[in-house]
N, C-alpha and C positions, 0 to 999 in steps of 0.2 A: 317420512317414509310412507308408503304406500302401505294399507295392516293386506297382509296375505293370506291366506286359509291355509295351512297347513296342515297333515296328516300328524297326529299325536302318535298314536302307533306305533311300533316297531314292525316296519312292510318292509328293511331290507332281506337283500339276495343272502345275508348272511350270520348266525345268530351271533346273540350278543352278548358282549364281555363282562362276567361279574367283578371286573376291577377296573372298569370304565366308570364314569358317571356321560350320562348323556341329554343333550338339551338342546331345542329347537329354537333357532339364532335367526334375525333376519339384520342384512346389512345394506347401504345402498352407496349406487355407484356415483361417479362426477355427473354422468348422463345424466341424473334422477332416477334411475333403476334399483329396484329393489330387491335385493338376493336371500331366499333362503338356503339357508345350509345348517347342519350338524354339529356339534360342537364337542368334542369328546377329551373328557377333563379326568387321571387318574384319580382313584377315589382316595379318599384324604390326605392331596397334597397339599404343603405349603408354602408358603412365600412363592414369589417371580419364577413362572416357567418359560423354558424356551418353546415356541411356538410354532406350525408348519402350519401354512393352507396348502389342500390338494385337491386340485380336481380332474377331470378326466373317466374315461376315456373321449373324444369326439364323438358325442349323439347319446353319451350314458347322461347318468343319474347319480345324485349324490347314497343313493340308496344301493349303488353295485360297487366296482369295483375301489372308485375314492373313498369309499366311508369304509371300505375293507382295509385299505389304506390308512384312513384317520384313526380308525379305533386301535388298530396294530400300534402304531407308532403311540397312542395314548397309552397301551400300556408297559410301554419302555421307558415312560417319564415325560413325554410333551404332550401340553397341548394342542389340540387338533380340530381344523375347521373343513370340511367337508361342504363344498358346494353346489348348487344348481348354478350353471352360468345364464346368461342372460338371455331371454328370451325360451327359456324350454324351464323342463319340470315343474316345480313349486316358485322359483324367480316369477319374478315382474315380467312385463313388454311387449310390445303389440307392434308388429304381428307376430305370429310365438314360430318358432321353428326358424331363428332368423341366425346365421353366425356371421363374424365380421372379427378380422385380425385386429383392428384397434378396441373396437370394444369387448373382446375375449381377454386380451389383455388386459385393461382398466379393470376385467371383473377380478383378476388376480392381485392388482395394487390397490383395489377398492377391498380386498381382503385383509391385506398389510393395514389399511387404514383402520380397519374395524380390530383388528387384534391388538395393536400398539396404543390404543386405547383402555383397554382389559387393565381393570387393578392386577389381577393376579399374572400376566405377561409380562416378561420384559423386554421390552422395544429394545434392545440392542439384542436380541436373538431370538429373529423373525428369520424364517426362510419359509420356501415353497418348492410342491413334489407336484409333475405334471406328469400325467399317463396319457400314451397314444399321443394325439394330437395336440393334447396340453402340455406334452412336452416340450412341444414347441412355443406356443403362450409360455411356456415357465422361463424357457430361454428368451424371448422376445421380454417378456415383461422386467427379466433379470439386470438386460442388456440397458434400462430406461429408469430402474428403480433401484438407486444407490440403496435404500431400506432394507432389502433381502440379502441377509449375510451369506446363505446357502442356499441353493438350489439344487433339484435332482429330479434328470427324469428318466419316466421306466417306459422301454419299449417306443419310444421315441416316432412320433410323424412330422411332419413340416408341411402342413397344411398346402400353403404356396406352391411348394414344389411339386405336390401331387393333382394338388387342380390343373396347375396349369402346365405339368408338363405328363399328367400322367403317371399311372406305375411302373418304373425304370423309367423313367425319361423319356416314354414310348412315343409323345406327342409332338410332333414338327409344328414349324409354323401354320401353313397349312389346314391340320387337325387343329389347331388352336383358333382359328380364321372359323371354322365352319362353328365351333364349340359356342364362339362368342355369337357368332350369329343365331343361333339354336335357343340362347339363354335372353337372346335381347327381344326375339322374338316373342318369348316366354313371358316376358316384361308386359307386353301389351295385349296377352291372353289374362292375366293376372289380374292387370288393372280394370280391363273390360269385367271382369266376373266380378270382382270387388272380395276374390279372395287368394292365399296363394297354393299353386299345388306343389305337393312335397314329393319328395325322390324317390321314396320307398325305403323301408329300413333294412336287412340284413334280409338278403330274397330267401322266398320260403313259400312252396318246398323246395329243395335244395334239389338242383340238379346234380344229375350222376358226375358228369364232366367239369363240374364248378372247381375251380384252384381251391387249392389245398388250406391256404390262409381264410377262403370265402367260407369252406367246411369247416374253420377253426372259429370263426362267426357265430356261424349259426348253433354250433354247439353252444358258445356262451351264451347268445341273446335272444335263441329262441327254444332255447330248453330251462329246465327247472334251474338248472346250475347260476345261469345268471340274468333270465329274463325279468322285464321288470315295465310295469302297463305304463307307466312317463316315460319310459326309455324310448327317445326316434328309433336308437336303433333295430329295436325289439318290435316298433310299431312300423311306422310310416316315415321316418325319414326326415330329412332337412327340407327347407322349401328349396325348390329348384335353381332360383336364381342366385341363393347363397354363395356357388359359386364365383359369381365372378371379382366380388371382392379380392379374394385372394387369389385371383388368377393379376389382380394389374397392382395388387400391396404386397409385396414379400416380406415373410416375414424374417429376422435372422442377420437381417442389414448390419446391426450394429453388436452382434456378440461378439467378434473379436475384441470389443474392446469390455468385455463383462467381468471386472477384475476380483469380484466375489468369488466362492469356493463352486466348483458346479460336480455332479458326480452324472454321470451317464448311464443306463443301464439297458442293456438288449440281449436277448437270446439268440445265440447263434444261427439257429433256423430260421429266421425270422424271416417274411418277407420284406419287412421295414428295415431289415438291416441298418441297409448302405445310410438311412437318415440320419441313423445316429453317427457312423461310423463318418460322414464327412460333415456336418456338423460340428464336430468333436476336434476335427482337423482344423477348426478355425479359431477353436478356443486358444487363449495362450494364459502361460504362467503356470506355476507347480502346483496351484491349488485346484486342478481341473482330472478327472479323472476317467477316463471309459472300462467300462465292465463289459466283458461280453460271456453270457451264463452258456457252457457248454449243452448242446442238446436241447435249448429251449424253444419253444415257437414265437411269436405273438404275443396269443393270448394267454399264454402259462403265466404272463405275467399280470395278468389281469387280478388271479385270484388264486393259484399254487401255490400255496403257504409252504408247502416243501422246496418252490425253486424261487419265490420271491427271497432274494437275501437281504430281512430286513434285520439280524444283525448288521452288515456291513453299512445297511442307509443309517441305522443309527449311531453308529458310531463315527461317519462322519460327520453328520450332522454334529454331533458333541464335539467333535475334535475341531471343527471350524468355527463354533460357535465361542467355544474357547480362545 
């Protein structure tokens, strides 16, 4: 594996648990990619735990809301890996700022490999929690990776569907026709410079007239609450042509056929709703569930320890793992 430089420190968005223990893990993918992430292990536990990786949100950092996520859930009793996915934060990969629906995925089965490994895991009770856009990698990867007993995501996006169709489906052919031509152009601006440019990350300063979920953004990733200097989305963004990957790979192809436990979760208000909400309609079998948190937005579920219901993720995670 590639040695990484890592940040020793405690630099997340969120203080930390005196009944965690916590330690800085690097794992690598089929690619040859090599991932840092968090490792949050209750303090003196024993024998075989059951396990979760999570990561997420799209453009975050193991250092915001996934590791808020990992350390919660460590201290309910599992162990917990919090990652960088590939090509951003503390992770491997060149050029950085790259995403791709196959290997966002691999970085979540590349996580299963690294846990099922662990003396103290026990490989028959692996699962994984994907936020925002990971929730979709959690379901893509769920759908491919008989290993993950459970799954669960919060707040749910679908990468695919919003590249290439937009928010609501707002995108005709047409708008998809110019889109691709804009990005392929972008392609040989790229190459000419010999570097790539990036999207911009969560716009700032926030205009007056910006939607409501853009102003639920920028409160998280450009204020105290949940900014964070590796975060794209706090900084600068995705490279531009990321893109078109998941405008011509969908992802989601094969979850109907996902016969593991899956739990769904979204806030009512949400403007991501509808992803979860027909996603959800393709699952099948009794061990699938949709949650939808009365009065939530977004991002409440990013990091609102009062409307995150992480009793309920833990206790199916128990109950399925069982």
């Amino acid at each position: 594996m590639e040695h990484l430089t890592m940040t020793q420190s405690w630099d997340k968005v969120f203080p930390k648990s005196d009944t965690v223990d916590h330690r800085k893990v690097t794992f690598h993918t089929r690619y040859g990619l090599t991932l840092a992430a968090d490792l949050y292990e209750p303090k003196n536990s024993t024998g075989k735990l059951a396990a979760i990786a999570v990561a997420g949100p799209f453009g975050a950092v193991k250092e915001q809301s996934s590791g808020l996520y990992a350390q919660t859930m460590a201290e309910k009793g599992f162990l917990t890996l919090a990652f960088d996915p590939s090509f951003t934060g503390e992770s491997s990969g060149q050029p950085r700022y790259v995403a791709s629906p196959d290997i966002n995925t691999e970085d979540f089965q590349a996580a299963v490999d690294f846990l099922s490994t662990l003396d103290h895991v026990d490989p028959e009770k692996i699962g994984i929690l994907g936020i925002c856009g990971w929730g979709g990698m959690a379901l893509n990867a769920a759908a491919i990776d008989t290993r993950i007993k459970v799954t669960v995501t919060a707040t749910m996006y679908d990468m695919s569907r919003v590249n290439a169709n937009g928010y609501f489906d707002g995108m005709n052919e047409d708008a998809r026709y110019d889109l691709r031509k804009n990005l392929n152009a972008q392609r040989i601006i790229d190459y000419k410079n010999g570097s790539y440019t990036r999207a911009g990350g969560v716009i700032d300063p926030l205009p007056e007239d910006a939607p409501y979920f853009v102003k639920d953004y920028h409160d998280y990733y450009k204020t105290a609450r949940g900014y964070h200097e590796r975060s794209l989305n706090s900084t600068d963004g995705w490279n531009i042509t990321s893109s078109l990957s998941f405008m011509n790979m969908p992802l989601l192809q094969y979850s109907n056929e996902i016969r593991s436990a899956v739990l769904m979760i979204h806030g009512e208000k949400a403007h991501s709703l509808y992803f979860s909400q027909d996603a959800f309609k393709r699952l099948t079998g009794k061990n699938k569930e949709l949650l939808i948190l009365p009065n939530a937005s977004h991002t409440d579920l990013y990091d609102q320890l009062e409307v995150i219901p992480f009793e309920k993720i833990s206790a199916f995670f128990e109950k399925h793992f069982d």
